[in-house]
N, C-alpha and C positions, 0 to 999 in steps of 0.2 A: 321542141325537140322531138325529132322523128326515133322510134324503136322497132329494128327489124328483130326480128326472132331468131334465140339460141339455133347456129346453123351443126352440123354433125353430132347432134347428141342422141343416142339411142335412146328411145322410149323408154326404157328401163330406170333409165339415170333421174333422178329427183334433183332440178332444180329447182335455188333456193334466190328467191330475190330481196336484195338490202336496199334499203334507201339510207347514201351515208350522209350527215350533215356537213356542211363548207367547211367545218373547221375540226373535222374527224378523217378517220383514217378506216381501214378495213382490211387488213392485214390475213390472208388465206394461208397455210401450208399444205402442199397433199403431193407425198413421193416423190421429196426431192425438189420438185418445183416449191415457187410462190409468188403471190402476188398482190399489192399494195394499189388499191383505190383509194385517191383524196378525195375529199366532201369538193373540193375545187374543179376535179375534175381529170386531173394528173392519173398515168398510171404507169407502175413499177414493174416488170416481171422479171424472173429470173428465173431461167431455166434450164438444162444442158438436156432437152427433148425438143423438138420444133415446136415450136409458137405462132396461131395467128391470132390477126388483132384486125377485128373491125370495125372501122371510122370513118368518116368521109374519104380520109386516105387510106385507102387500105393496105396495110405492112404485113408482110411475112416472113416470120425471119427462123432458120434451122443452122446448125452447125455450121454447114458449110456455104449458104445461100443467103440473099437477103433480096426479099423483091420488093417494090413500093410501086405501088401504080396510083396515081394522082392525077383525076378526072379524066380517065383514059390512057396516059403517058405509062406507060410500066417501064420500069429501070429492074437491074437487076445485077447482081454482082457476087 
């Protein structure tokens, strides 16, 4: 498993890295958002702020937008 590096976070900010186990969960809140990592690999967000999420697919998804762009293909809606 390849890991690229947290992308727009200001130096400022202290991140915090977890290693969850397969059959645990990691359950975040901060302002309204949150977000659920399975030990499996699954993940949960929920948010009424824009969200991106980076994966081999990479999804973006805000209010009124949803883009997926999958191995060059960008869709958008």
């Amino acid at each position: 498993m390849t890991q690229d590096p947290v992308l727009d976070i200001p130096e400022e900010i202290e991140v915090i890295t977890v290693r969850v186990p397969e059959r645990e969960a990691l359950h975040v809140e901060a302002n309204g958002s949150s977000i659920t990592i399975f030990g499996d690999g699954r993940v949960s967000v929920v948010s009424d702020k824009p969200v991106q999420i980076r994966t081999p697919t990479h999804i973006e998804i805000s209010a009124a937008n949803i883009s997926i762009d999958a191995g060059g293909e960008k869709q958008s809606s």
